[in-house]
KEPAKOL-126385 format. One record per residue: residue in three letters; x, y, z of N, C-alpha, C in turn. Coordinates in Angstrom, 2 decimals, m for minus. Example, Ala and Ser with C-alpha at 12.3 -4.5 7.8 and 13.67 -1.06 7.14 Angstrom:
<recs>
{ALA {13.19 m5.69 7.80} {12.30 m4.50 7.80} {13.20 m3.30 7.80}} {SER {12.85 m2.25 7.08} {13.67 m1.06 7.14} {12.90 0.03 7.87}} 
</recs>
This chain:
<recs>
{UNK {0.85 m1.17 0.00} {0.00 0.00 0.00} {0.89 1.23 0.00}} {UNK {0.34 2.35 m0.51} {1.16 3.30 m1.20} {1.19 4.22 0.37}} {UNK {2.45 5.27 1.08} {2.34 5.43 2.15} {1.41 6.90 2.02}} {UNK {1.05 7.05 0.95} {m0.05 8.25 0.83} {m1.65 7.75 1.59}} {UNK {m1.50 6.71 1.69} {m3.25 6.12 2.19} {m2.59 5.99 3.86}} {UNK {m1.72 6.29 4.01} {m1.26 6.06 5.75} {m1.17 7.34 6.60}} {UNK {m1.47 7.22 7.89} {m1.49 8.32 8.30} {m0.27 8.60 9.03}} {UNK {0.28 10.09 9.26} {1.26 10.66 9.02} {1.68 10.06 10.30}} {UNK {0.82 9.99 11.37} {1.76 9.79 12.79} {1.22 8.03 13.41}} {UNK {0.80 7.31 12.36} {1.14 5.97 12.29} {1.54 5.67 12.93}} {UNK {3.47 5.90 12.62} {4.82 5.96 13.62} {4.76 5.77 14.50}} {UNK {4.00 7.32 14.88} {3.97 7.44 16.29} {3.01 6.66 17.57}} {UNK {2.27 5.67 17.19} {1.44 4.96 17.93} {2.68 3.88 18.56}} {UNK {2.10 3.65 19.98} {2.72 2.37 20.77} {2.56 1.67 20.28}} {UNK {3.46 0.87 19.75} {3.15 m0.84 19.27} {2.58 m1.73 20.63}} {UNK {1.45 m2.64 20.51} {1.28 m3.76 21.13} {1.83 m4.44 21.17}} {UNK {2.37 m4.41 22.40} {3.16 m6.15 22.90} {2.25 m7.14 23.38}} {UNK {1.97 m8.08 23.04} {0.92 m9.34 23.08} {1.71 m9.75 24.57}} {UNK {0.94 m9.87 25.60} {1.01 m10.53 27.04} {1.38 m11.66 27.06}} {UNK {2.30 m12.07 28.30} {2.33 m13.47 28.23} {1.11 m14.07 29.46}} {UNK {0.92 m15.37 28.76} {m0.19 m16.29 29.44} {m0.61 m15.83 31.37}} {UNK {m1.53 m15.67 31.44} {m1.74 m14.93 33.06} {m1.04 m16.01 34.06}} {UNK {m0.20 m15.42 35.00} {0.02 m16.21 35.68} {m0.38 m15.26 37.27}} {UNK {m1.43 m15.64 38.36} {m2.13 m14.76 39.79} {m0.85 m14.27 40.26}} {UNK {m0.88 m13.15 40.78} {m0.26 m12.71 41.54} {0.35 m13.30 42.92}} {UNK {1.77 m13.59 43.13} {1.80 m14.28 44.12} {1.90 m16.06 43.63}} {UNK {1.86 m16.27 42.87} {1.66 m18.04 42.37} {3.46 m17.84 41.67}} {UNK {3.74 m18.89 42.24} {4.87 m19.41 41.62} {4.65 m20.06 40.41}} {UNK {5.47 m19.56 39.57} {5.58 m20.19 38.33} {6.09 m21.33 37.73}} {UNK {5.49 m22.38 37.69} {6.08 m23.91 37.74} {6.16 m24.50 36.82}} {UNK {6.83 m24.53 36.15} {6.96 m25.57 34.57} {7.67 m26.86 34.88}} {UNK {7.31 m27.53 33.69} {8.12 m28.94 33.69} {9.04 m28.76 32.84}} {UNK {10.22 m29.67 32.91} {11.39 m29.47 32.21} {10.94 m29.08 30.87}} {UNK {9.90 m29.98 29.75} {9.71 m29.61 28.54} {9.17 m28.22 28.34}} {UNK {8.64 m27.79 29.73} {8.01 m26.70 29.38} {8.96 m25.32 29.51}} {UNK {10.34 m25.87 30.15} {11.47 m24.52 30.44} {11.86 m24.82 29.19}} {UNK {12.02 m25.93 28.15} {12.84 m26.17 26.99} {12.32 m25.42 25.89}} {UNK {10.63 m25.26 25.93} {9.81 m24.61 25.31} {10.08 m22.85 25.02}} {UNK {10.68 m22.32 26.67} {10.81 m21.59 26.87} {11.92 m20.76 26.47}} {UNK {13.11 m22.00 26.66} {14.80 m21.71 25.53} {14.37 m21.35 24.29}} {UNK {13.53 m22.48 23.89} {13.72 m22.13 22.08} {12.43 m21.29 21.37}} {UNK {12.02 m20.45 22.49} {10.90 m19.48 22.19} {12.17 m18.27 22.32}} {UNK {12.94 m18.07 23.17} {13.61 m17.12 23.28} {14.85 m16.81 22.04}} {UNK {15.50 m18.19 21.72} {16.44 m18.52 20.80} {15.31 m17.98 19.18}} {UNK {14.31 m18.42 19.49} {13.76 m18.00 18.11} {13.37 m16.25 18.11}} {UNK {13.34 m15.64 19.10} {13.14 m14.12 19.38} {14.15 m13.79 19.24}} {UNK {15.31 m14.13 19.58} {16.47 m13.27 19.51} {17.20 m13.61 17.68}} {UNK {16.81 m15.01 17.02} {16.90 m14.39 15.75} {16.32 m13.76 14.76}} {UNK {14.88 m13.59 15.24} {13.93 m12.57 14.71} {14.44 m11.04 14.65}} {UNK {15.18 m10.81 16.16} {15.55 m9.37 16.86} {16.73 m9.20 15.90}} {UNK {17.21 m10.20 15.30} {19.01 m9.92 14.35} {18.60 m9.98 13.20}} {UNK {17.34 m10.26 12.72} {17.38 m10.05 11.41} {16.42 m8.94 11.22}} {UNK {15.65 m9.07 11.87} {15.15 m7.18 12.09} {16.22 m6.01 12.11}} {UNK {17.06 m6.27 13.27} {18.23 m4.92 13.56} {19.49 m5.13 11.59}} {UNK {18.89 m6.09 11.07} {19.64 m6.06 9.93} {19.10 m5.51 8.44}} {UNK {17.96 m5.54 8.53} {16.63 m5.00 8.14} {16.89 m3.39 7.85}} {UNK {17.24 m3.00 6.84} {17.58 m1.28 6.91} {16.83 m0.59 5.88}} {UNK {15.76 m1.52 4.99} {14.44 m1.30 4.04} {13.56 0.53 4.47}} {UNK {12.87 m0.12 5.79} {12.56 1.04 6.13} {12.66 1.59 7.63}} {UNK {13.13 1.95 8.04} {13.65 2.91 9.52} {12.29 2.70 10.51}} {UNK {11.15 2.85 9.97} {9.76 3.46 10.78} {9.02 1.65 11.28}} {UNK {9.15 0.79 10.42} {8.96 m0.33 10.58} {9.62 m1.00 11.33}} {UNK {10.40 m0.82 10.57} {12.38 m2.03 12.14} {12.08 m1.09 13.36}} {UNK {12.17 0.49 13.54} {11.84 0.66 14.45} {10.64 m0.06 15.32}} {UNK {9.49 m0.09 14.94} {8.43 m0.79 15.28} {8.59 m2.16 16.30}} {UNK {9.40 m2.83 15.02} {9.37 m4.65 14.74} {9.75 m5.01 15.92}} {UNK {11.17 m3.84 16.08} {12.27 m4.14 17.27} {11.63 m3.67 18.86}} {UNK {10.88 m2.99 18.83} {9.83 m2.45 19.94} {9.31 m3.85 20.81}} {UNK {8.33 m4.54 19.71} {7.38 m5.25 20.17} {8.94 m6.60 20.65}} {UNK {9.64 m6.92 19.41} {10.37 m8.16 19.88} {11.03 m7.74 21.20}} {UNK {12.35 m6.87 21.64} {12.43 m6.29 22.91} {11.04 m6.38 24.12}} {UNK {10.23 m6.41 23.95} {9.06 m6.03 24.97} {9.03 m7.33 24.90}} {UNK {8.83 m8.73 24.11} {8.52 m10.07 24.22} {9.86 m10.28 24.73}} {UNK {10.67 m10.22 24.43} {11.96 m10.52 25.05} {12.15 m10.46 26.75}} {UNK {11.83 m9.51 27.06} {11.62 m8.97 27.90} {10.96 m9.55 28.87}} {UNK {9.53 m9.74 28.61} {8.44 m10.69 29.12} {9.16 m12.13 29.36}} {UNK {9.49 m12.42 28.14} {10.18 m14.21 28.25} {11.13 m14.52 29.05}} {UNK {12.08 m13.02 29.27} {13.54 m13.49 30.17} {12.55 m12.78 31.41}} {UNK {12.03 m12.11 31.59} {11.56 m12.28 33.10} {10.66 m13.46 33.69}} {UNK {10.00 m13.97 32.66} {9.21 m15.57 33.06} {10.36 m16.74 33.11}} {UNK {11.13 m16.42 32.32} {12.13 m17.32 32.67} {13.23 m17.65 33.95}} {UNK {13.16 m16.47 33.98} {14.26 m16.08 35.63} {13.63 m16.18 36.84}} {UNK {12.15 m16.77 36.57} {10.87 m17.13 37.72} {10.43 m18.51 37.52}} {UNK {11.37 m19.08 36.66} {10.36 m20.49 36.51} {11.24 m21.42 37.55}} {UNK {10.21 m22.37 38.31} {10.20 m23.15 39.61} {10.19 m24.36 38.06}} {UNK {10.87 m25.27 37.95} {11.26 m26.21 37.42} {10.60 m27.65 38.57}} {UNK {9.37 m28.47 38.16} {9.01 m29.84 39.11} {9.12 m30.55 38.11}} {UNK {10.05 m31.53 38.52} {10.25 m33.03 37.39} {8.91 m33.43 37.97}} {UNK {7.91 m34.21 37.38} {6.75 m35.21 37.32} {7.26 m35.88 38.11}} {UNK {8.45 m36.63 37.84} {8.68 m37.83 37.93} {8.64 m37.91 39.48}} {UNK {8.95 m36.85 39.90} {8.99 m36.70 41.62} {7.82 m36.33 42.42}} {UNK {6.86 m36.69 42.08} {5.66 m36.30 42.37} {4.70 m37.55 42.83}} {UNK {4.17 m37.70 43.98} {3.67 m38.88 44.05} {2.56 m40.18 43.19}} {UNK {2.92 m40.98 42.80} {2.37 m41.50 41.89} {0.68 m42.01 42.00}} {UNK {0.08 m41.92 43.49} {m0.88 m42.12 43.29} {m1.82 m40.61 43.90}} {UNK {m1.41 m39.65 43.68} {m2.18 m38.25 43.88} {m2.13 m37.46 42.68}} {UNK {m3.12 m36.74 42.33} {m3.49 m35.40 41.40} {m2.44 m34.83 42.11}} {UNK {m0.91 m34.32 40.93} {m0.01 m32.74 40.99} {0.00 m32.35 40.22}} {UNK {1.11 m31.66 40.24} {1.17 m31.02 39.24} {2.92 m31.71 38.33}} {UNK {2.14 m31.95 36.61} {2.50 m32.52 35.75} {1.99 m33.94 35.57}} {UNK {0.98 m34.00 36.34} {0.36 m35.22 36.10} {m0.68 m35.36 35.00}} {UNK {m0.68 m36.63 34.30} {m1.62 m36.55 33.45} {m2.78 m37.32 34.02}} {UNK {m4.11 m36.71 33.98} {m5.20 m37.58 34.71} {m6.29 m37.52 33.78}} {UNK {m7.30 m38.64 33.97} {m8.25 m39.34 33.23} {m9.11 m39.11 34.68}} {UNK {m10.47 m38.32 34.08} {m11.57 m38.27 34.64} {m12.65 m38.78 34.23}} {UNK {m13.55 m39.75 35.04} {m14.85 m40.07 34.38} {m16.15 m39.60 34.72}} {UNK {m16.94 m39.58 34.31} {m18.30 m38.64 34.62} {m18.77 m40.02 35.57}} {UNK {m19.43 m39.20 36.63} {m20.57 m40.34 37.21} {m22.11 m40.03 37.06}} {UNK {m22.27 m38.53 37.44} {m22.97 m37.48 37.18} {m22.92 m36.24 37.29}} {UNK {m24.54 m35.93 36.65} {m24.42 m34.32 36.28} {m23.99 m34.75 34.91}} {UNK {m23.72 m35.47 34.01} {m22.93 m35.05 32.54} {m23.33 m36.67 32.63}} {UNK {m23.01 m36.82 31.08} {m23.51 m37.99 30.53} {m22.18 m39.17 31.38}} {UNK {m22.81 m39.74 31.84} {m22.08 m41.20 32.61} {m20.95 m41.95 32.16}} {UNK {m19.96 m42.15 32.41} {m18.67 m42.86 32.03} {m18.09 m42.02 30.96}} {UNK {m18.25 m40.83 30.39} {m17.60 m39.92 29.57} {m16.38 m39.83 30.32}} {UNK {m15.25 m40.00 29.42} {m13.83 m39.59 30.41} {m13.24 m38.64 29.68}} {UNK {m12.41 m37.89 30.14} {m11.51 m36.30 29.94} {m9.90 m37.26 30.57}} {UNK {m9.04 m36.62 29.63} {m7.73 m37.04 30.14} {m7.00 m35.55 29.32}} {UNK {m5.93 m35.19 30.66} {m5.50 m34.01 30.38} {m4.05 m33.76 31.11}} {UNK {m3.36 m33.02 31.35} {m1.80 m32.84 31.75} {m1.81 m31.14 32.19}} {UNK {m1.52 m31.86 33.60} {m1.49 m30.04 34.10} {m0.53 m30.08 34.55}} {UNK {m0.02 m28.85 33.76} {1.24 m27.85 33.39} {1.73 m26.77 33.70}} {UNK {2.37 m25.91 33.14} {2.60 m24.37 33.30} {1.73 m23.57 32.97}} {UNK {1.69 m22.19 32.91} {1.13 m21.31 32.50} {1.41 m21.42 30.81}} {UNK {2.83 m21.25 30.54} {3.28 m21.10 29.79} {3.29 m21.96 28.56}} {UNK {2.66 m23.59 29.13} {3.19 m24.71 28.48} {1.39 m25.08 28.18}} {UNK {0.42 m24.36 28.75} {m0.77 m25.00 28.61} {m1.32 m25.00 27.05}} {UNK {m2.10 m25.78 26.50} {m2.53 m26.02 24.83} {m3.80 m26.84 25.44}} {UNK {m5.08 m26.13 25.33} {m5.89 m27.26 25.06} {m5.71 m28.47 24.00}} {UNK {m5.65 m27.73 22.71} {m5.53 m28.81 21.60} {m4.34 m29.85 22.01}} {UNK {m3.89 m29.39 23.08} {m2.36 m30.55 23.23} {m2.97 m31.59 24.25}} {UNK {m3.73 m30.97 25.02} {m4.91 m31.78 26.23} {m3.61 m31.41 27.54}} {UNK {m3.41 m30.19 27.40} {m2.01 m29.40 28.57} {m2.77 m28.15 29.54}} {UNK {m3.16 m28.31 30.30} {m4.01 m27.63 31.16} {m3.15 m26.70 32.21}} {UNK {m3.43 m25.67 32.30} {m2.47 m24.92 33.35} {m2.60 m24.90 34.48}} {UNK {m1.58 m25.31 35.57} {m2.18 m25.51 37.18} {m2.78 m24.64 37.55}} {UNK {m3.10 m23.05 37.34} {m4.13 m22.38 38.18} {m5.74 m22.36 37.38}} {UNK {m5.94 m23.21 36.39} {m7.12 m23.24 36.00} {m7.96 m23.86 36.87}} {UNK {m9.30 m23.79 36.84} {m10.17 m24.30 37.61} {m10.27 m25.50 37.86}} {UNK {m10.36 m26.24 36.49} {m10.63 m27.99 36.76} {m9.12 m28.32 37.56}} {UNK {m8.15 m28.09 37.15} {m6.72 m28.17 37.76} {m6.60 m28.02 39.20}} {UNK {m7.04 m26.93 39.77} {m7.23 m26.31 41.03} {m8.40 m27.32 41.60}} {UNK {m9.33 m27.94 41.06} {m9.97 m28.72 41.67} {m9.66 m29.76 41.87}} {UNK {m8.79 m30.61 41.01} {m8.56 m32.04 41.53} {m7.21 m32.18 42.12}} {UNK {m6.53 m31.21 42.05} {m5.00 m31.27 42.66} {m5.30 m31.53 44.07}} {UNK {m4.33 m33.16 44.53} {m4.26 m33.49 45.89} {m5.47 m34.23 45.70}} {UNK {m5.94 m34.90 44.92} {m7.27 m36.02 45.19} {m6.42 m37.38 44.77}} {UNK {m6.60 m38.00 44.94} {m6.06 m39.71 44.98} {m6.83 m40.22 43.66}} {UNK {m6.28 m41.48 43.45} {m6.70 m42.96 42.47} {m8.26 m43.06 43.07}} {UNK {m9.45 m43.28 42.05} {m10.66 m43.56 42.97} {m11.78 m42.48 43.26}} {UNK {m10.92 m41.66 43.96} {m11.43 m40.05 44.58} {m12.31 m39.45 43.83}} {UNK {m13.66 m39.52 44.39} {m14.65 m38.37 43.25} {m14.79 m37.04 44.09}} {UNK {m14.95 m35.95 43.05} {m14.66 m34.70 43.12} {m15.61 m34.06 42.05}} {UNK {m16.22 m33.14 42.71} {m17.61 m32.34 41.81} {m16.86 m31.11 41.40}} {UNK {m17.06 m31.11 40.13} {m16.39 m29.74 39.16} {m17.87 m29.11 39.40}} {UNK {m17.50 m27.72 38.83} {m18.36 m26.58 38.49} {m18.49 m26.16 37.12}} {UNK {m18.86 m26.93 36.40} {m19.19 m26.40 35.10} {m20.14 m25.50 34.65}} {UNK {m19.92 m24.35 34.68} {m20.58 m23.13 33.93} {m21.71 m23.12 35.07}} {UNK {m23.26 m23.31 34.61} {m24.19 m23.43 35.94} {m24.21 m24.71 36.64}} {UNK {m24.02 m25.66 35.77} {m24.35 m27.24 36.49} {m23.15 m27.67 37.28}} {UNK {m23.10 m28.73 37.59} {m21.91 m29.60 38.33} {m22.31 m31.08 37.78}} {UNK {m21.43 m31.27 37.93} {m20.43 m32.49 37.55} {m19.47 m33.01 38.54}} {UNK {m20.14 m34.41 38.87} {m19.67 m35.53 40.13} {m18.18 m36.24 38.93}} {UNK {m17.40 m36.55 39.17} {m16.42 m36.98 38.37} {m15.23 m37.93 39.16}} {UNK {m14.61 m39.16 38.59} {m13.43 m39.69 39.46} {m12.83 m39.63 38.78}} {UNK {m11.45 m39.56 39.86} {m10.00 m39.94 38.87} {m9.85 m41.41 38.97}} {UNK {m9.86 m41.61 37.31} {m9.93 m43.08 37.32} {m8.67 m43.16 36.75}} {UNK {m7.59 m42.42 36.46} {m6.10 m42.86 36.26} {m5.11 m41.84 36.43}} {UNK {m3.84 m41.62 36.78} {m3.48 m40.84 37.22} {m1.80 m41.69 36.81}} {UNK {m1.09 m40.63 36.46} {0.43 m41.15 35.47} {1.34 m39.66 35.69}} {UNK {2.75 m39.98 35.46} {3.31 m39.10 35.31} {4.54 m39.22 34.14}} {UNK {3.76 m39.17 33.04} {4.84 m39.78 31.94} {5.94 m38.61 31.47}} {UNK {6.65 m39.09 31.10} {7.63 m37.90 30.97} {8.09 m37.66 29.28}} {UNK {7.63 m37.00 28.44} {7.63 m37.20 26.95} {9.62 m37.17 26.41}} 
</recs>
């Protein structure tokens, strides 16, 4: 687009820096090893974004920009990083809901009967629904953490509830 259709102080607007994932105030930040590794090569991939931007000499008003937002993510990432509480799974008791555990829930009621959910709660940083990676201060997370093999436990889903057991409980390590 031709810079005649742009407005003159464009420039001058704050670039948005996109937030990193909420982590409460006061909550330690706990990843699993894959999820600090996640965290290396999120940073390793920012900082060669940041060198081929600062190499970038096309247009002044843009690299200025580019380099704004990457610095500000940079920024964000090495301060989440210099806070991350590192828990191997593996050290975690094998028959309790922790954290990095992967657990299989089954409906008893409230929700259609023997439906099961299996999921892995994680970091803030490391959570993906589509991955089935749940973050320890989410709700369902916060609810079954510290329940045993067996143990039924009523979620709060939206208005209804939901009676549910942990019918398996693992701490695999990918």
């Amino acid at each position: 687009m031709s810079r005649a259709f742009t407005k003159e102080d464009d420039s001058l607007e704050a670039p948005i820096i996109p937030p990193r994932p909420a982590l409460p105030a006061g909550t330690p930040n706990y990843v699993t090893p894959q999820g600090l590794e996640q965290l290396r090569q999120e940073l390793q991939t920012l900082e060669t974004e940041r060198t081929q931007a600062e190499a970038n000499r096309e247009n002044e008003a843009d690299r200025t920009r580019l380099l704004t937002v990457l610095n500000g993510r940079l920024g964000a990432l090495q301060e989440r990083m210099a806070s991350a509480k590192v828990v191997d799974p593996r050290t975690q008791p094998a028959k309790e809901v922790r954290f990095g555990a992967t657990v299989t829930l089954r409906t008893r009621s409230g929700g259609k009967p023997g439906t099961e959910r299996r999921f892995t709660i994680v970091g803030v940083d490391e959570a993906s629904i589509a991955e089935g990676k749940v973050a320890f201060v989410a709700p369902i997370a916060r609810a079954i953490v510290g329940t045993r093999l067996g143990q039924a436990v009523t979620l709060r889903l939206g208005p209804r509830e939901e009676v549910v057991e942990v019918a398996a409980i693992s701490y695999d390590v990918a």
